[in-house]
CHARMM internal coordinates of N, CA and C (Angstrom, degrees):
IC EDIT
DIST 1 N 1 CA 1.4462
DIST 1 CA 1 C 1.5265
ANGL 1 N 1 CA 1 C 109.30
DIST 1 C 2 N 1.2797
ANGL 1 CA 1 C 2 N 117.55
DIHE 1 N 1 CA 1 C 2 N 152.56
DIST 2 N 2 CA 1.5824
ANGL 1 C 2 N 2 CA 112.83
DIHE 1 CA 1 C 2 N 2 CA -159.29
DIST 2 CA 2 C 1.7586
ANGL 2 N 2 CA 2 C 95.07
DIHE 1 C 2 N 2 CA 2 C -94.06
DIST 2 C 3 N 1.3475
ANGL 2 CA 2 C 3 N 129.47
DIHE 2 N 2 CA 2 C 3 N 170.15
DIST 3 N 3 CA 1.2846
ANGL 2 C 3 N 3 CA 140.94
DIHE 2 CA 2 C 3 N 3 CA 167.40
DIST 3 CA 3 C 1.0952
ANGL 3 N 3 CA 3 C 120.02
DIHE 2 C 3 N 3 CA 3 C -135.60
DIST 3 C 4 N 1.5012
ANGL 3 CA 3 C 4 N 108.31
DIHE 3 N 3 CA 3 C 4 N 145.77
DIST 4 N 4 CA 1.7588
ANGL 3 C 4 N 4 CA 129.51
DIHE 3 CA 3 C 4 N 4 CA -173.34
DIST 4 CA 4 C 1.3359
ANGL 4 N 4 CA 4 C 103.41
DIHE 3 C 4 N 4 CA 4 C -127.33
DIST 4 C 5 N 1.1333
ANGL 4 CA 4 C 5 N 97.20
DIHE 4 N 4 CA 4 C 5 N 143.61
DIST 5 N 5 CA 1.5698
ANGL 4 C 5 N 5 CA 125.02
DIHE 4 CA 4 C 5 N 5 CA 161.51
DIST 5 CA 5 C 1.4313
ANGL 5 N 5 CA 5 C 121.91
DIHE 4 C 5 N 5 CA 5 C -67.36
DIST 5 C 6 N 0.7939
ANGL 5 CA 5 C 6 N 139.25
DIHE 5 N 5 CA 5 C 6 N 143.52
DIST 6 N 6 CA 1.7371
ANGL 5 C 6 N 6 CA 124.51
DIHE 5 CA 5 C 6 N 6 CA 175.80
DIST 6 CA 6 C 1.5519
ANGL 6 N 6 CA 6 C 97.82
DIHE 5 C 6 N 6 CA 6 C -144.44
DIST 6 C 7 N 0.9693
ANGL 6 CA 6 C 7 N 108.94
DIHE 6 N 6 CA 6 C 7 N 136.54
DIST 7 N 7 CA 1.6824
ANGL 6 C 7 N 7 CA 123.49
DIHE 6 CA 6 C 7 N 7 CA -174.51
DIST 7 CA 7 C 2.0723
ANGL 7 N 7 CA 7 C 114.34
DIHE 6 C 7 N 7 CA 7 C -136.02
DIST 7 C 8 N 1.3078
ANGL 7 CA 7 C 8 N 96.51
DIHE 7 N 7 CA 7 C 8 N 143.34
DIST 8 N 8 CA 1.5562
ANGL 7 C 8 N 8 CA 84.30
DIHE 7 CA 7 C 8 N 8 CA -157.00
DIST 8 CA 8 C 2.1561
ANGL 8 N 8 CA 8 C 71.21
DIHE 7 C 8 N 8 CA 8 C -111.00
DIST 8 C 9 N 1.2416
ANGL 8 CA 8 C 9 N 69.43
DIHE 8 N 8 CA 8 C 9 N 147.09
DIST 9 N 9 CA 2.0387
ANGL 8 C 9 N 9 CA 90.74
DIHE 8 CA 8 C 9 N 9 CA -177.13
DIST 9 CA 9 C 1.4046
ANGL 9 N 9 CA 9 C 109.95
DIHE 8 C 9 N 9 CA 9 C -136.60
DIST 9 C 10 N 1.4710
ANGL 9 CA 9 C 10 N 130.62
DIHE 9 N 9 CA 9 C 10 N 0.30
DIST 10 N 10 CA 1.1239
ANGL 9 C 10 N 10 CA 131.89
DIHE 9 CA 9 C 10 N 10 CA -174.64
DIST 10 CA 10 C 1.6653
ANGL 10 N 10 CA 10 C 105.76
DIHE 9 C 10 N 10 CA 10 C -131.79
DIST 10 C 11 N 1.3796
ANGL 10 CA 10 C 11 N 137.88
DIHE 10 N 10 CA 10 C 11 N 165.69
DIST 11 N 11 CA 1.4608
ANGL 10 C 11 N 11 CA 134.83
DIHE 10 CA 10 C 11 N 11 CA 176.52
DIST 11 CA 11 C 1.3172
ANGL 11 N 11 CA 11 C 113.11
DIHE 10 C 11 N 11 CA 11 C -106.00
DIST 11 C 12 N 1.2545
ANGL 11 CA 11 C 12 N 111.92
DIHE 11 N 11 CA 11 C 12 N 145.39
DIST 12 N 12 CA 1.6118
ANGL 11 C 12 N 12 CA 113.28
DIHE 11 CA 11 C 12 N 12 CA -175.20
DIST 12 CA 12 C 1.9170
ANGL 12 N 12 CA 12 C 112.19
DIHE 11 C 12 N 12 CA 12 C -94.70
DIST 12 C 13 N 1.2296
ANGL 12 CA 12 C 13 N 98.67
DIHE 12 N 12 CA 12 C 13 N 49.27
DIST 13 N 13 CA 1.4225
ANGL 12 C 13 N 13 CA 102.71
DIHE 12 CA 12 C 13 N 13 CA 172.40
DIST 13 CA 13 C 1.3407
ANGL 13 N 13 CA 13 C 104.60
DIHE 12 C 13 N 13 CA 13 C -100.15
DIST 13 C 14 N 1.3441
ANGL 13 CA 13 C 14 N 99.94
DIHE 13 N 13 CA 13 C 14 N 161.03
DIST 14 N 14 CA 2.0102
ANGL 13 C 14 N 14 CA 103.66
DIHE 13 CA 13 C 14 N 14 CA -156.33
DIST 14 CA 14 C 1.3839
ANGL 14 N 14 CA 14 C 131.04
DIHE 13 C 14 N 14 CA 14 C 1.61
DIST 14 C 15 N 1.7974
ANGL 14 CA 14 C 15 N 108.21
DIHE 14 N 14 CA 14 C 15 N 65.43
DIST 15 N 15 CA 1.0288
ANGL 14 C 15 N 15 CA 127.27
DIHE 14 CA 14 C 15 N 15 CA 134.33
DIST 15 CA 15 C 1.8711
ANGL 15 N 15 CA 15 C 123.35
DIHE 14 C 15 N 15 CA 15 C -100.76
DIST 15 C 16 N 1.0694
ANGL 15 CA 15 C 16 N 79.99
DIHE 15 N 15 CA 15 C 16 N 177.32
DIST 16 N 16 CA 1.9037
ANGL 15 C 16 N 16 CA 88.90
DIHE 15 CA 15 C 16 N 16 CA -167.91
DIST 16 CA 16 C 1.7951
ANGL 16 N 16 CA 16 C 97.71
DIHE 15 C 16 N 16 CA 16 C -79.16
DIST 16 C 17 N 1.8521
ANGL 16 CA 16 C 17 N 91.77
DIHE 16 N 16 CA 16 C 17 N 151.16
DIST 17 N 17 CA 1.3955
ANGL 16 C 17 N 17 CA 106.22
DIHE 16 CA 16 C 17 N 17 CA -174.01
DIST 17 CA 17 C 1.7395
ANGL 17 N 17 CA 17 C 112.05
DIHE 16 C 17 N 17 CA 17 C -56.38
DIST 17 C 18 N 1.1658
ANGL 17 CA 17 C 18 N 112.00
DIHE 17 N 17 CA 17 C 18 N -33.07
DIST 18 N 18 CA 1.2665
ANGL 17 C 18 N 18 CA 100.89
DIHE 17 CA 17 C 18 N 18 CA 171.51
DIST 18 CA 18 C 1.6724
ANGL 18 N 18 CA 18 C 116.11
DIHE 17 C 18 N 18 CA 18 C -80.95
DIST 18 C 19 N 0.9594
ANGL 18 CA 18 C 19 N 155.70
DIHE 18 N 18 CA 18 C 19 N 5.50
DIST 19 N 19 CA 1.3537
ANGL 18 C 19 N 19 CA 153.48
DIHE 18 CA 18 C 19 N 19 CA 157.98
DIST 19 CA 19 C 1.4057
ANGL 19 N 19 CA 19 C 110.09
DIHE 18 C 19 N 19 CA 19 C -100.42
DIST 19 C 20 N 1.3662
ANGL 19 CA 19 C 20 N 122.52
DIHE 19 N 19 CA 19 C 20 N 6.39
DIST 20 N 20 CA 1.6991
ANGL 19 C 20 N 20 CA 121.74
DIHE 19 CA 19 C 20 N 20 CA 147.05
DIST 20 CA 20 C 1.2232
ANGL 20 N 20 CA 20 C 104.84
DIHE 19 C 20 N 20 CA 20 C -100.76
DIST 20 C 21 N 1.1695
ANGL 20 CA 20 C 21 N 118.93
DIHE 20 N 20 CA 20 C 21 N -25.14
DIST 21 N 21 CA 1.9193
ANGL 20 C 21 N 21 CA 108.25
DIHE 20 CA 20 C 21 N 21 CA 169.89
DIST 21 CA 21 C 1.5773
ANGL 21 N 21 CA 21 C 108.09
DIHE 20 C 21 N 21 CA 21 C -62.30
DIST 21 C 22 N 1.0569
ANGL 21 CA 21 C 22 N 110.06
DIHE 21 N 21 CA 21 C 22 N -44.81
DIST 22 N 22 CA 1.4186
ANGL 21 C 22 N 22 CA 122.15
DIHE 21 CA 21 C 22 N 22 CA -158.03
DIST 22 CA 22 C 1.7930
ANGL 22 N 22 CA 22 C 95.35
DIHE 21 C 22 N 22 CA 22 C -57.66
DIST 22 C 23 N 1.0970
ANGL 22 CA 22 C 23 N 97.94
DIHE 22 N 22 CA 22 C 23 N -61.48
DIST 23 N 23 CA 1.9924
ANGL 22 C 23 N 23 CA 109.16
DIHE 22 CA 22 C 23 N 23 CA 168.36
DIST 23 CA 23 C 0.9419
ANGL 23 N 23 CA 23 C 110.97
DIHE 22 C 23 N 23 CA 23 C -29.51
DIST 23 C 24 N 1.6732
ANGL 23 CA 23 C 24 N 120.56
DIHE 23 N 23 CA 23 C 24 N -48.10
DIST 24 N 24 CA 1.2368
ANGL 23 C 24 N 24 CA 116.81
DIHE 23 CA 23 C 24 N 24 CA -150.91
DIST 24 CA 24 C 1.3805
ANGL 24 N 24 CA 24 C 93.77
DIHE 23 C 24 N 24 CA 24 C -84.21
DIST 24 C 25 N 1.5545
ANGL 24 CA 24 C 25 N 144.25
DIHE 24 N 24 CA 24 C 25 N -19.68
DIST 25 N 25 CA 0.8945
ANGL 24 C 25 N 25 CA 152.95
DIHE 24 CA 24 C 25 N 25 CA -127.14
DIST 25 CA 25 C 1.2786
ANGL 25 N 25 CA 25 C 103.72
DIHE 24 C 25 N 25 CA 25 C -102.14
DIST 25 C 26 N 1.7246
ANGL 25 CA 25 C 26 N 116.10
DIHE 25 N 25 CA 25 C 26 N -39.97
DIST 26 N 26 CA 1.0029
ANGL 25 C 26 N 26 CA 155.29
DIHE 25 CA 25 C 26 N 26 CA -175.01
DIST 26 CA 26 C 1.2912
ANGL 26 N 26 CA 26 C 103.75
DIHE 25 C 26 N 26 CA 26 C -54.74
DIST 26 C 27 N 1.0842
ANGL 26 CA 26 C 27 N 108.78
DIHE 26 N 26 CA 26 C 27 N -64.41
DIST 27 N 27 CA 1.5254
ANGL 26 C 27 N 27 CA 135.62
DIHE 26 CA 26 C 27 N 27 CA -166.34
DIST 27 CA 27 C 1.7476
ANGL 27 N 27 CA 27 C 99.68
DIHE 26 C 27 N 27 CA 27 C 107.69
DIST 27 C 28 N 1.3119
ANGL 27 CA 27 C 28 N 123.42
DIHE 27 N 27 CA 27 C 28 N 35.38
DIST 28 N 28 CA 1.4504
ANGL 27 C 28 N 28 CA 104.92
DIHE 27 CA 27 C 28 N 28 CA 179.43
DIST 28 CA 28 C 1.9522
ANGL 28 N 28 CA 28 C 102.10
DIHE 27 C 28 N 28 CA 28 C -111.23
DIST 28 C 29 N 1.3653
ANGL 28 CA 28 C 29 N 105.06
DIHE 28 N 28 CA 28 C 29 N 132.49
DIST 29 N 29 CA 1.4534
ANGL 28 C 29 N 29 CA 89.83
DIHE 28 CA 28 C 29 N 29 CA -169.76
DIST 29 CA 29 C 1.8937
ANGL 29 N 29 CA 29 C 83.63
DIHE 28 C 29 N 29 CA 29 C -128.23
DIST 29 C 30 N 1.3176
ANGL 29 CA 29 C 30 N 144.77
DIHE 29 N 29 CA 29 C 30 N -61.70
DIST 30 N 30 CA 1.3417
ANGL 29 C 30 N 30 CA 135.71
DIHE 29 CA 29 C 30 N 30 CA -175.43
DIST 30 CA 30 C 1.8256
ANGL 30 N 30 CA 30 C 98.54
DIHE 29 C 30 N 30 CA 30 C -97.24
DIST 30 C 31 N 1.6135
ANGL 30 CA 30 C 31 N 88.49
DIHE 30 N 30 CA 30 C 31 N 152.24
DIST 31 N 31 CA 1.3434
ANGL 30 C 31 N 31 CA 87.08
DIHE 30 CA 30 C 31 N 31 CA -175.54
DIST 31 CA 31 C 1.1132
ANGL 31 N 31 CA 31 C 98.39
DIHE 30 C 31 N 31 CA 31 C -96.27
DIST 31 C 32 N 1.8932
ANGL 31 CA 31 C 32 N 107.75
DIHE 31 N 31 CA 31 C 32 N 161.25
DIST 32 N 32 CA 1.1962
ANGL 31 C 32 N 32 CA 125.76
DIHE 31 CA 31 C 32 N 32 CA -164.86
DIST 32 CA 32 C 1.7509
ANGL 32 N 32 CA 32 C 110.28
DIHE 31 C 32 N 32 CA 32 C 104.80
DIST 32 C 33 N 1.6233
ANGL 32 CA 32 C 33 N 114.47
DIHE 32 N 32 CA 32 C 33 N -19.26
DIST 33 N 33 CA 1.4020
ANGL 32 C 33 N 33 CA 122.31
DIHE 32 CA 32 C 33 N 33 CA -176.45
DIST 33 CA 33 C 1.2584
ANGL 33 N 33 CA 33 C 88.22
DIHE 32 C 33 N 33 CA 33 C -89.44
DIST 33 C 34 N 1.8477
ANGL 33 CA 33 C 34 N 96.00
DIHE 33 N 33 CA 33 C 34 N 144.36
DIST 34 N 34 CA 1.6363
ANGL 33 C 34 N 34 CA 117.65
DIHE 33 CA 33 C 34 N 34 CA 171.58
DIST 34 CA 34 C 1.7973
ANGL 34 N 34 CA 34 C 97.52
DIHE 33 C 34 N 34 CA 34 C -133.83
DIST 34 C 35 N 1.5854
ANGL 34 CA 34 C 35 N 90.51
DIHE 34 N 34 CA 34 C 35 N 161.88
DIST 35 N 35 CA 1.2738
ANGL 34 C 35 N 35 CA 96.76
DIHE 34 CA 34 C 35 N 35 CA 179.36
DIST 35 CA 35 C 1.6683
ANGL 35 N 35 CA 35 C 110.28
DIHE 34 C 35 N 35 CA 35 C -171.70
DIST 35 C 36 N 0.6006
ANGL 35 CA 35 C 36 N 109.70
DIHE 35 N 35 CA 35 C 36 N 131.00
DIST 36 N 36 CA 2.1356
ANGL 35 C 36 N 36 CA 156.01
DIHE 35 CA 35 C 36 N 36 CA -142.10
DIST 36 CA 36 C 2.2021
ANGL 36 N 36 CA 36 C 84.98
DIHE 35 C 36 N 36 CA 36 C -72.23
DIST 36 C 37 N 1.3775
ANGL 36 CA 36 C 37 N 125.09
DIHE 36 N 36 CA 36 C 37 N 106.30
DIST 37 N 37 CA 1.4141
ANGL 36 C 37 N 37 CA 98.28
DIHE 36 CA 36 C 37 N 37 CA 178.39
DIST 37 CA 37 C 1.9219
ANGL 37 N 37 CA 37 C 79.70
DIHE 36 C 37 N 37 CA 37 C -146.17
DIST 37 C 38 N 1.2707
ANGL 37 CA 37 C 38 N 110.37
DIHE 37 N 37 CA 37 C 38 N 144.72
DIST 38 N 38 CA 1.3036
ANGL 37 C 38 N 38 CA 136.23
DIHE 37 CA 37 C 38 N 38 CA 126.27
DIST 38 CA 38 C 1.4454
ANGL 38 N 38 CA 38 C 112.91
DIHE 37 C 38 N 38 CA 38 C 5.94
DIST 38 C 39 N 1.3988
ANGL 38 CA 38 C 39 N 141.01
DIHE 38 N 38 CA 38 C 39 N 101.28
DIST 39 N 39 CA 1.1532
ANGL 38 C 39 N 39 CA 135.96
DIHE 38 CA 38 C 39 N 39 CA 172.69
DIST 39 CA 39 C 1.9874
ANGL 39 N 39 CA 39 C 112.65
DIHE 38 C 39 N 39 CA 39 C -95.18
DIST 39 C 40 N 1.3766
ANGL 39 CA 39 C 40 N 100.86
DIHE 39 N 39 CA 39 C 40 N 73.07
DIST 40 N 40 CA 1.1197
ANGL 39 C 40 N 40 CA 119.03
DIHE 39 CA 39 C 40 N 40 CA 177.73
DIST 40 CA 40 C 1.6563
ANGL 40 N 40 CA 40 C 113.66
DIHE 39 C 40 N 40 CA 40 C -109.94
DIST 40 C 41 N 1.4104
ANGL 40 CA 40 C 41 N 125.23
DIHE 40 N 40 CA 40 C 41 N 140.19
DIST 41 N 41 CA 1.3342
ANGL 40 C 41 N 41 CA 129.57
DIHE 40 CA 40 C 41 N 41 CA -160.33
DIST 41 CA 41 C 1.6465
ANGL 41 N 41 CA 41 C 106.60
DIHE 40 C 41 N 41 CA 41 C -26.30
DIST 41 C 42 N 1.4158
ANGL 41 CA 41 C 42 N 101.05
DIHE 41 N 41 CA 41 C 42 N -57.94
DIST 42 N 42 CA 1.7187
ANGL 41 C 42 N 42 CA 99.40
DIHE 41 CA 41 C 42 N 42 CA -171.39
DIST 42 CA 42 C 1.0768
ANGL 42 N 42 CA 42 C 131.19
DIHE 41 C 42 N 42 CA 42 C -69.26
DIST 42 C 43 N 1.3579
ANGL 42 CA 42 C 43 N 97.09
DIHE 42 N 42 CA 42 C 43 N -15.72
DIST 43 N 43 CA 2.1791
ANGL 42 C 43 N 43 CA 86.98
DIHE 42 CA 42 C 43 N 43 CA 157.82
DIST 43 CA 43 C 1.4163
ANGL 43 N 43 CA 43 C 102.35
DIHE 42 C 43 N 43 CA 43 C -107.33
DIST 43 C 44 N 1.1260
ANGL 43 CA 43 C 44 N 129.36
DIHE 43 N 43 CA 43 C 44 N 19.61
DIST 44 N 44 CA 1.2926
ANGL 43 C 44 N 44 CA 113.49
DIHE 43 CA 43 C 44 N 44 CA 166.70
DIST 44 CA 44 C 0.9859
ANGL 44 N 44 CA 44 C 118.55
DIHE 43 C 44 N 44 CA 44 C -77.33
DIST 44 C 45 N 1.7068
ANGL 44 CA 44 C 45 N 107.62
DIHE 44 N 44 CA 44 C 45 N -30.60
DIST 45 N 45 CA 1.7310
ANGL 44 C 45 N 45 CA 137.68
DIHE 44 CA 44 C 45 N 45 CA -169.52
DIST 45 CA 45 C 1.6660
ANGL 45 N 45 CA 45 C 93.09
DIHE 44 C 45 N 45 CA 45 C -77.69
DIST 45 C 46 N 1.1536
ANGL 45 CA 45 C 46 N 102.44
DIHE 45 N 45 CA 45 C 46 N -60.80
DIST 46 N 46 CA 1.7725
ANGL 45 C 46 N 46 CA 94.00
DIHE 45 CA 45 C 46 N 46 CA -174.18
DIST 46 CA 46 C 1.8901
ANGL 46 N 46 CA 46 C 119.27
DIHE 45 C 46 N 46 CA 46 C -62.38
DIST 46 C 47 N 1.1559
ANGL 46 CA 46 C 47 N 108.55
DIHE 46 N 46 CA 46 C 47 N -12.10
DIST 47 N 47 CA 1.3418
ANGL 46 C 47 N 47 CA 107.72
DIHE 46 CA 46 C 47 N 47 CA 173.30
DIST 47 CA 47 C 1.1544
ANGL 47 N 47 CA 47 C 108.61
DIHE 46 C 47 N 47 CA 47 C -101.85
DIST 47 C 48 N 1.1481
ANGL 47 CA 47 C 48 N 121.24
DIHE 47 N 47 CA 47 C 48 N 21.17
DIST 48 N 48 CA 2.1107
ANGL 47 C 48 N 48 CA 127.71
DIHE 47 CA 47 C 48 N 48 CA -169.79
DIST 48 CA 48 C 1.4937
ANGL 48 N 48 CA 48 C 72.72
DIHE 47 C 48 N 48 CA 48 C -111.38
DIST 48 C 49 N 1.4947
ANGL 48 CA 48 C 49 N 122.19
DIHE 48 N 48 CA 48 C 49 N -49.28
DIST 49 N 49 CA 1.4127
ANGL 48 C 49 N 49 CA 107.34
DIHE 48 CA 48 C 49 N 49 CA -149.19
DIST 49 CA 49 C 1.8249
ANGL 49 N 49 CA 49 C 116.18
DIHE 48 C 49 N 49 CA 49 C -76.56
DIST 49 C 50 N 1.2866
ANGL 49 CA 49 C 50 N 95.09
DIHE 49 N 49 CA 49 C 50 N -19.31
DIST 50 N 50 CA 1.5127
ANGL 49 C 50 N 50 CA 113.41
DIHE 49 CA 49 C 50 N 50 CA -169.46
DIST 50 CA 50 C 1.8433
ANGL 50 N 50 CA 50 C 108.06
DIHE 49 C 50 N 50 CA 50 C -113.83
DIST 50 C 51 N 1.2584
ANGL 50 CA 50 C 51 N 126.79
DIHE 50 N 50 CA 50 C 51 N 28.42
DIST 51 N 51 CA 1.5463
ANGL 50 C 51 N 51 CA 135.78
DIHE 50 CA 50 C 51 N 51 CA -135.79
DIST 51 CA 51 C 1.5491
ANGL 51 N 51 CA 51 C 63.51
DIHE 50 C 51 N 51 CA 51 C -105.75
DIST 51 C 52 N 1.3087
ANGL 51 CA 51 C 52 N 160.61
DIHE 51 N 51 CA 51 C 52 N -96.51
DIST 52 N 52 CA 1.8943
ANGL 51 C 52 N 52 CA 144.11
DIHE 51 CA 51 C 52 N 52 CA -123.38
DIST 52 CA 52 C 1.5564
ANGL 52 N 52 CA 52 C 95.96
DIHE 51 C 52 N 52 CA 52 C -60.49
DIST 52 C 53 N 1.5830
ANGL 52 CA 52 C 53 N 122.11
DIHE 52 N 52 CA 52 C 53 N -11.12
DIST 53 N 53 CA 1.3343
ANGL 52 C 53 N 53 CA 103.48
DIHE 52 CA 52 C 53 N 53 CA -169.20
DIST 53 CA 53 C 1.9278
ANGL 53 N 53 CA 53 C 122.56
DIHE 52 C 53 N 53 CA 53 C -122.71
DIST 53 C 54 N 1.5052
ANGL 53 CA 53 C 54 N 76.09
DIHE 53 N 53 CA 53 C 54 N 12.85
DIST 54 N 54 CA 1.4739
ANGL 53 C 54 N 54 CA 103.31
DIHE 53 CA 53 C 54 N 54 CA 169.26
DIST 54 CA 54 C 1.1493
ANGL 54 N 54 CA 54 C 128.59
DIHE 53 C 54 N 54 CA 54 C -158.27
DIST 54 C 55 N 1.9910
ANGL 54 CA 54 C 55 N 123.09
DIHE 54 N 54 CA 54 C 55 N 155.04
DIST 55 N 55 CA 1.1519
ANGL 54 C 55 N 55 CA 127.08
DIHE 54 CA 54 C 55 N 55 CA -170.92
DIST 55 CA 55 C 1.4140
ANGL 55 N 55 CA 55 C 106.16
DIHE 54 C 55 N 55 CA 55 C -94.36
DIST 55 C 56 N 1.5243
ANGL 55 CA 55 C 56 N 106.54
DIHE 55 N 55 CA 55 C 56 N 169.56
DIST 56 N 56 CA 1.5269
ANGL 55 C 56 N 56 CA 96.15
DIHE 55 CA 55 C 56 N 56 CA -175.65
DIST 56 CA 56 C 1.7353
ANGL 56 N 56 CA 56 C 96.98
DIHE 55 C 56 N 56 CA 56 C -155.09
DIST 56 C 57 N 1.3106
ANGL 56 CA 56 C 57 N 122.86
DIHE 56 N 56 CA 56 C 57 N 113.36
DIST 57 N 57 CA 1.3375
ANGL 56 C 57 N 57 CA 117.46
DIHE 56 CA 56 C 57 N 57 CA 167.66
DIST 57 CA 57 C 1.5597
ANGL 57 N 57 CA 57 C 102.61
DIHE 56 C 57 N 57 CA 57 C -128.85
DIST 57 C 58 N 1.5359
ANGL 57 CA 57 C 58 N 105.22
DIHE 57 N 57 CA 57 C 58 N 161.32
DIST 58 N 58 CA 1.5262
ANGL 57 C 58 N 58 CA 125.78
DIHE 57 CA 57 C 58 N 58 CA 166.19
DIST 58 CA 58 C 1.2086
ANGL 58 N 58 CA 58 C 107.36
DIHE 57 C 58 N 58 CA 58 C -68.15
DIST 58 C 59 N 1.9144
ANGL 58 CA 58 C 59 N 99.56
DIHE 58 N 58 CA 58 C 59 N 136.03
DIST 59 N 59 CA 1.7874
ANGL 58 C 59 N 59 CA 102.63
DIHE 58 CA 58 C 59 N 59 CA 177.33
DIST 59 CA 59 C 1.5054
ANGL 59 N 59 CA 59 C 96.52
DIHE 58 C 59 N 59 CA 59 C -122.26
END
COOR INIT
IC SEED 1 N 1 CA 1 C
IC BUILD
């Protein structure tokens, strides 16, 4: 299965409680943190949902 990086570049101040869960979900808590996940439907879905507040390339 292929893997992405996901990097949060934007802050989760006044966004909705579920798109700071979603972060948290991530594992992204300060921006500028990246982290290595599984490109399987459900984080694809959770990074669709949170995608203006993070980057996302193939590793």
């Amino acid at each position: 299965m292929a893997k992405i990086k996901v990097t949060k570049v934007k802050s989760a101040i006044n966004r909705t409680k579920r798109q700071k869960l979603t972060l948290e979900a991530l594992g992204l808590n300060k921006i500028g943190q990246t982290k290595e996940h599984e490109a399987t439907s459900s984080i694809l879905g959770m990074v669709r949902k949170v995608e203006h507040l993070v980057s996302v390339e193939e590793a």
